[in-house]
N, C-alpha and C positions, 0 to 999 in steps of 0.2 A: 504494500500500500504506500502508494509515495504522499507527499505532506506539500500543504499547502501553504502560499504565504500571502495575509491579509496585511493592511493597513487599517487603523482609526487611528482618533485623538479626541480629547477633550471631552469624555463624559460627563465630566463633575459630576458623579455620582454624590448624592444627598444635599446638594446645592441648589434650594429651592425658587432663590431668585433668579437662574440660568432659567428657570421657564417664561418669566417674563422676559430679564433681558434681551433675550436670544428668539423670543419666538416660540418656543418649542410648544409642540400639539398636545401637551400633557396637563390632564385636570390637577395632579396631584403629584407632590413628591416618590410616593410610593407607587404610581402607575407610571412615573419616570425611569425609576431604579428597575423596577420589575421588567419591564418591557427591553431595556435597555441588555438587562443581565441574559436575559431568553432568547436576544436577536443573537448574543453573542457565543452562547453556547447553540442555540441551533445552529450557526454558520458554522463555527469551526470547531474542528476535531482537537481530541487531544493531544495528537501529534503535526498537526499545523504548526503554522510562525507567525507569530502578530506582531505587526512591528506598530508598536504605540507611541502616539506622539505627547504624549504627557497631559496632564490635569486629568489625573481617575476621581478625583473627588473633593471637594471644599466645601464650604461652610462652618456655620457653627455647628460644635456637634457632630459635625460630620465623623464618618467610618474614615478611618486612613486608608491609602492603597491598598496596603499587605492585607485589610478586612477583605478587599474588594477580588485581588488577585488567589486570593485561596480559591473563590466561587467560580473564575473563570476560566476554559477551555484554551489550550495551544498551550506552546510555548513564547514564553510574550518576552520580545524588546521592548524595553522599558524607555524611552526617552522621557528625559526630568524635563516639566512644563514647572511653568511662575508660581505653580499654587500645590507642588506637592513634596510634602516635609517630612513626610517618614522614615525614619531611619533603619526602616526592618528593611525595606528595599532594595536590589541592584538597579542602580539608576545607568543609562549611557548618556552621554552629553549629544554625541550625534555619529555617525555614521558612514561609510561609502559603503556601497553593493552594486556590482557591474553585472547587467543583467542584459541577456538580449543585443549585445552590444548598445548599451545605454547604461551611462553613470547616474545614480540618486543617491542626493545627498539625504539623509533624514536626521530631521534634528524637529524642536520642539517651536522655534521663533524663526520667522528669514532673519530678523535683525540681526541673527550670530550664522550668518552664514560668510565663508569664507571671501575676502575679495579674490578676484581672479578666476572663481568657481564659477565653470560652464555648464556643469551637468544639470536635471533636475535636481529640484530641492520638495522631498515631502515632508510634511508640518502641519501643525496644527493652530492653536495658539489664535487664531483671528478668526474663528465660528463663523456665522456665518452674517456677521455686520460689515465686511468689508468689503460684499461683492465684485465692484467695483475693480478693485485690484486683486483679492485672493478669493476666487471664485475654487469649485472643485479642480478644474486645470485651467493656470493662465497660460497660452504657449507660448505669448510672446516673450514670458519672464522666465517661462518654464518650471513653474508652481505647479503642485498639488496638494491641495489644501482637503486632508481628510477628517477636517470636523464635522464630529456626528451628527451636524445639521443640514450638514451636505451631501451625506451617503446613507440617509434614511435610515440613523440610530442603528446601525449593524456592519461590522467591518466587512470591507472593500477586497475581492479576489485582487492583488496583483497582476495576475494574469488578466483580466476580463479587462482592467485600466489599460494596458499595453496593446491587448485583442482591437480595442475599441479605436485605434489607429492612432494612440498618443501622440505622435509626433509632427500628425497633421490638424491636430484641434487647436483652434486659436481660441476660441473660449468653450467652457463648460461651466455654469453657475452652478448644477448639482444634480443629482441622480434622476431626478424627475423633468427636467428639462431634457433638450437635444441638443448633443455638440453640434457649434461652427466650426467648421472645416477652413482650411486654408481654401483647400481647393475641394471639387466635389468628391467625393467618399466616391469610388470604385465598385461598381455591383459584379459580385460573382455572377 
């Protein structure tokens, strides 16, 4: 059985005010957490790879990470976002993986991405208030911006993002929209 590799970020898991601030379809705390935890174990296996872009959870109150990642599926890269403090964790700052012949960087903020760096950058960190510039994929910046407001609260195949002709999308706002294409998309 070979293993798959997802992308998210930014659940804020028990972080009440993310439903207003951000938008999110959720009546309640608890139908945020719940739904969020079930998208994510029915997606992925437990020998999958989630490469997470940081912020599992904030608030007052709030459950730390290490509560959150005992309950979840895969083996998870951890990238450290602004808002998570636990020190039971392995955190990574950020990342290269050449894939496909294509470099992604992943880290949790573009602000700490390296100068001089050509490849994509996958992140979290700007939800989904920044459209404008960190939409699901910018091409022209070459962003991939996998907060869970923008990949319908459940992590993202790797594959199906690259399937989906990556390299030719000039924008993508989010899962429920259609990519813009550079040019027109090729019909088998």
């Amino acid at each position: 059985m070979s293993s798959n590799t997802y992308l998210i970020g930014d659940t804020h898991f028990d972080h009440e005010n993310i439903i207003r601030y951000c938008k999110r379809p959720f009546s309640s705390l608890e139908e945020m957490n719940n739904l969020m935890l079930d998208n994510w174990n029915n997606t992925v296996d437990k020998d999958d790879f989630v490469f997470f872009m940081g912020d599992m959870a904030f608030g007052k109150g709030s459950r730390q990470a290490d509560y959150w990642l005992k309950q979840l599926n895969g083996d998870i890269i951890f990238f450290r976002g602004n808002h998570d403090r636990s020190n039971k964790v392995r955190y990574t700052q950020s990342m290269i993986l050449q894939t496909l012949g294509k470099d992604f960087l992943f880290l949790h903020d573009t602000r700490h991405v390296p100068l001089g760096w050509n490849g994509w950058v996958v992140h979290g960190h700007n939800h989904n208030n920044y459209l404008s510039k960190f939409p699901l994929v910018n091409g022209e910046r070459k962003t991939i911006n996998v907060g869970v407001e923008l990949i319908n609260y459940k992590p993202l195949l790797l594959e199906d993002l690259i399937n989906e002709d990556l390299m030719n999308i000039k924008r993508w706002n989010d899962l429920e929209s259609e990519p813009v294409y550079y040019r027109e998309k090729l019909m088998d």
